[in-house]
ZANU-197669 format. One record per residue (C-alpha): residue in one letter; y, x, z. Coordinates in Angstrom, 3 decimals. Layout:
  rest     north      east        up
     A         Y         X         Z
...
end
This chain:
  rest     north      east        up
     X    40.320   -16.482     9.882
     X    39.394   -13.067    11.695
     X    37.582   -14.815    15.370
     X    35.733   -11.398    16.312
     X    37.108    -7.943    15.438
     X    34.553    -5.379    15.782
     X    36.219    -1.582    16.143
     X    34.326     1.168    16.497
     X    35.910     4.132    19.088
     X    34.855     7.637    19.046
     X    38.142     9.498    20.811
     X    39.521    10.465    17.471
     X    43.403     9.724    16.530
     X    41.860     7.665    13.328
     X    39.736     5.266    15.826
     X    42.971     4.916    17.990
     X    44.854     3.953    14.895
     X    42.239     1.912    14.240
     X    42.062     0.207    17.670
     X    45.975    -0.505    17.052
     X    45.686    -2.433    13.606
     X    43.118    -4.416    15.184
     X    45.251    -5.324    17.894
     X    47.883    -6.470    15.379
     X    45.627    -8.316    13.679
     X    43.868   -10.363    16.488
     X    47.208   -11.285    17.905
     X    47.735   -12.729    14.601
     X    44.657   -14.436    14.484
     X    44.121   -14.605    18.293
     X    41.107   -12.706    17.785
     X    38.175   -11.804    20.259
     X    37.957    -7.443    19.770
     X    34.725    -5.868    19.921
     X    35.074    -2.300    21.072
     X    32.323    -0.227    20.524
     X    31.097     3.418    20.812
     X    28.199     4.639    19.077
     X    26.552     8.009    20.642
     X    24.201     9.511    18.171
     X    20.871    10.853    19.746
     X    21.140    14.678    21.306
     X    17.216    14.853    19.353
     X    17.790    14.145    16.325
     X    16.266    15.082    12.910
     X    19.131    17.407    12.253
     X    18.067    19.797    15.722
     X    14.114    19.687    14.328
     X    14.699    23.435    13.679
     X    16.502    24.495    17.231
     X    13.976    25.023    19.745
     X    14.851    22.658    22.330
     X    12.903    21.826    25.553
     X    12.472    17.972    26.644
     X    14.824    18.320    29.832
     X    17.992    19.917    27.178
     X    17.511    16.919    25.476
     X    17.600    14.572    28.505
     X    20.475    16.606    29.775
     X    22.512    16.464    26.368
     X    21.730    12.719    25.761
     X    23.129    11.577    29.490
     X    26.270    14.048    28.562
     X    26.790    11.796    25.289
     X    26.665     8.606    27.378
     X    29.097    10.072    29.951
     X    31.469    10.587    26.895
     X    30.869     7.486    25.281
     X    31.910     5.698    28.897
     X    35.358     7.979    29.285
     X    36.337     6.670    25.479
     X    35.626     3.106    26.602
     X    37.515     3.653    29.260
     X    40.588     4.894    26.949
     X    40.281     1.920    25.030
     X    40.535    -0.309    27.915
     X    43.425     1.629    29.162
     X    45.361     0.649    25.768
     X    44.135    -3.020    25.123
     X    45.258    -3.904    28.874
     X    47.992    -6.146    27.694
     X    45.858    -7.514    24.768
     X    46.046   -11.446    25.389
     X    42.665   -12.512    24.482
     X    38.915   -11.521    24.983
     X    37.970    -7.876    24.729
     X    34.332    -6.657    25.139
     X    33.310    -3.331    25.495
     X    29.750    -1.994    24.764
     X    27.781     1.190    23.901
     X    25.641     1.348    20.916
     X    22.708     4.251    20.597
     X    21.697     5.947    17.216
     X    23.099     6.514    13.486
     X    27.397     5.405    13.603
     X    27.089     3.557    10.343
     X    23.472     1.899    10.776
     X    24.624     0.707    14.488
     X    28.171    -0.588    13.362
     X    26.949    -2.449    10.502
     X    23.808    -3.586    13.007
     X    26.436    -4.668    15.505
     X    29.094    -6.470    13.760
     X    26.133    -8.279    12.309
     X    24.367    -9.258    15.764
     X    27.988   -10.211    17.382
     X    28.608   -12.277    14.556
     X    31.724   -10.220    13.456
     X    34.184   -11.743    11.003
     X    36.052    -8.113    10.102
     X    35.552    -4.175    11.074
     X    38.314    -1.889    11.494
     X    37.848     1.534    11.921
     X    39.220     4.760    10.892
     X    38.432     6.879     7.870
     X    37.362    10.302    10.026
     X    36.212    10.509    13.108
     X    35.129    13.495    15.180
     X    31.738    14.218    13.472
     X    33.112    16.892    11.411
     X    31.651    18.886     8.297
     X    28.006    17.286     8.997
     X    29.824    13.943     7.500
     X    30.583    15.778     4.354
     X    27.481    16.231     3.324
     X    25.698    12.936     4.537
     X    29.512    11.165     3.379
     X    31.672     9.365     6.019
     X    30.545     6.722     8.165
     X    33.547     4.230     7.340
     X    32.431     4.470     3.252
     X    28.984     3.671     4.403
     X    30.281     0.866     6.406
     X    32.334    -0.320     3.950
     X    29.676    -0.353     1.259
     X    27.365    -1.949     3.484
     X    28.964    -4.510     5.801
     X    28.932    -7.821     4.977
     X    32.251    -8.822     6.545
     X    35.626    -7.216     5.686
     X    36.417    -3.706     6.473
     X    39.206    -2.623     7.091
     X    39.602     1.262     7.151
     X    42.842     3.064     8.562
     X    43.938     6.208     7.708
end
């Protein structure tokens, strides 16, 4: 039923949680698990009014990406003794535009991910990435609290 879990990872308790149904369920279903991490851009629209020089941008960006790789490293650190295929991969811009755009391009048959991740009061306003998923995907989600 469920061939290629995707589960998006951002460091947070709810995307471990997350990472652990998904487990569950691909040993069920002898599932391959998509791990992913999206890093949002350090430029964004949101920093237009911060006065920023090209260089603190570079900096912040290759920061992200050094974060993103030490949470892909957690996750393969707990899906060691998962029994079947595990990929890992980094994904660049908007969380809910790149999950939906992976799952999509990896030909994903579910998404599990948590309900709140680490982006804080920002997702408030702009509402949380797993409702967008959820309203948008076109494969199950799953979303654990």
């Amino acid at each position: 039923m469920f061939k290629k879990i995707l589960v998006p990872v951002d460091g947070s308790e709810g995307s471990w949680r997350a990472l652990e149904h998904a487990v569950a369920l691909g040993e069920k279903f002898e599932s391959q698990i998509e791990v992913v991490n999206v890093i949002q851009p350090y430029n964004n629209a949101a920093l237009l009014a911060v006065p920023l020089d090209h260089n603190t941008v570079k900096q912040g960006n290759s920061e992200l990406e050094k974060i993103g790789d030490k949470v892909l490293e957690m996750a393969e650190e707990k899906m060691a003794k998962y029994p079947h295929k595990v990929e890992y991969s980094i994904e660049v811009g908007h969380p809910s535009e790149r999950i939906i755009a992976f799952a999509k391009k990896a030909e994903c048959d579910a998404i599990v991910l948590g309900s709140r991740g680490l982006s804080g009061i920002a997702e408030f306003f702009l509402g949380s990435v797993s409702s967008k998923v959820a309203q948008y995907a076109g494969v199950p989600v799953l979303i654990v609290k």
